[in-house]
Every structure is written in structure tokens, then in C-alpha cells.
BARO-672799 format. One record per residue (C-alpha): x, y, z. Coordinates in steps of 0.001 Angstrom, whole numbers. Last residue first. Layout:
N
        u        v        w
        X        Y        Z
...
END
This chain:
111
        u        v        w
   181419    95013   130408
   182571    95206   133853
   180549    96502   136819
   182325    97009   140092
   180636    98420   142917
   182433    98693   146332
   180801   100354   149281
   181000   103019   151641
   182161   103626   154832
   179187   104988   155784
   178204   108531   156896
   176743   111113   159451
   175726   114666   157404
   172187   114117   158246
   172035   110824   157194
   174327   108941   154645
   174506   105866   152510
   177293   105625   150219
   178058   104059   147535
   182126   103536   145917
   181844   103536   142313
   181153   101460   139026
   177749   102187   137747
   179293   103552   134012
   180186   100092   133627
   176419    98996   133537
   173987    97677   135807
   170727    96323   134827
   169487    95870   138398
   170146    97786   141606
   168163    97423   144895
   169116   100498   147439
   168018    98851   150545
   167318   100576   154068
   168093    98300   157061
   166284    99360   160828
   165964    95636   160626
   162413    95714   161364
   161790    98920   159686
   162819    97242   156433
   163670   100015   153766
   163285   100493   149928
   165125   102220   147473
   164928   101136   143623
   167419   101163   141094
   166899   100741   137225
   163930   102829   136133
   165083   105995   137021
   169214   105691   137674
   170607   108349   135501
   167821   110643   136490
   168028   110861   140213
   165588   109287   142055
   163570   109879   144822
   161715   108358   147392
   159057   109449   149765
   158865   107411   153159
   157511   109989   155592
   161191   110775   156887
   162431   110767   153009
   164346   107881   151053
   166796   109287   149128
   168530   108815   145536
   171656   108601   143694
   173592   111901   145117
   176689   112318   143646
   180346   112733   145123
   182497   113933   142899
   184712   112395   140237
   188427   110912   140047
   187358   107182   140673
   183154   107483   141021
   181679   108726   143750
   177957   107423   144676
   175661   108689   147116
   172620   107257   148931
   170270   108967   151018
   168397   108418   154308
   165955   110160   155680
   164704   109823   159463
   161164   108731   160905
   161237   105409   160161
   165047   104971   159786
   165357   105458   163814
   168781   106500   164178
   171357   105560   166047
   172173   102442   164169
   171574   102460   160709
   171824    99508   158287
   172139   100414   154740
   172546    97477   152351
   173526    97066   148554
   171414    95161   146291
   173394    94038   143074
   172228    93232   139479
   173835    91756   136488
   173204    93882   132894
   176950    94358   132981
   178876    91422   134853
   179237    91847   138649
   182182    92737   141482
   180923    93606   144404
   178592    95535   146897
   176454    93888   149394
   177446    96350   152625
   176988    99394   154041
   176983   100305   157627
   175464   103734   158893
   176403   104866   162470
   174488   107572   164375
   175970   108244   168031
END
């Protein structure tokens, strides 16, 4: 049975910076993707970025420059590092694999 946990989201000042957590059970996040999502209040669910099998990572555009995905193969964790936040940020993330997901997150980012 794959479970994702997510955690390290909040409430945090525009510009701040947050680093949400991904830890998989399950799954061996070596050899498996992972991707994160993010729905905003009233919008759809939209893919941030992903961390491939053989460890490619992508990014959508809106976040290019500002969030970076990274994993620790130790703690089976992947991280999704975000800095220079802004109010348009705020939304429930989401870590998923293979159609399994988390329970999300909270990220608040006032101005």
C-alpha cells in the first residue's frame, strides 16, 4: 500500500519561504516519480513540478526560479523547497505517485 505524507506548510509573509515534505511509504522514491500539485480555493488542481524515476526534475513556469525539488533517499522524503513566495502561492500541495495521494498541505502567503 503506497502512502504519501505531507507536511511543513503554513502560514508566511510574502517574499518568506517554506519547504514542504513528501515522505512515501510503499514506494521506493529512487526508482519512482513523484509530483507535486497545487489547488488553489475555487481552482483546479495544477501540477507544480516532478521529480522523475532517474531523478529529472521539472518545473512548471510560474514557479522556475523560485521552487526547487529535491529528495533524500535515506528518508525515502522528497522536498519541494519554496522561496520568494507570494499571495498568488496560497493553496493546498500535494504530492502524488501514480495516481496514490497525500492529504495535502496548507500554504498561506499574505501580502
Amino acid at each position: 500500500q503506497v502512502q504519501l505524507v505531507e507536511s511543513g506548510g503554513g502560514l508566511v509573509q510574502a517574499g518568506g519561504s517554506l519547504r514542504l515534505s513528501c515522505t512515501a511509504s510503499g514506494i521506493n522514491i529512487t526508482t519512482n516519480a513523484i509530483d507535486w500539485y497545487r489547488q488553489a480555493p475555487g481552482k483546479r488542481r495544477d501540477l507544480v513540478g516532478f521529480i522523475s524515476s532517474v531523478g529529472r526534475i521539472h518545473y512548471e513556469d510560474f514557479v522556475k526560479g523560485r521552487f526547487t525539488i529535491s529528495r533524500d533517499n535515506a528518508k525515502n522524503t522528497v522536498y519541494l523547497q519554496m522561496n520568494n513566495l507570494k499571495p498568488e502561492d496560497t493553496a493546498v500541495y500535494y504530492c502524488t505517485h501514480m495516481g496514490f495521494w497525500g492529504q495535502g498541505t496548507q500554504v498561506t502567503v499574505s501580502s
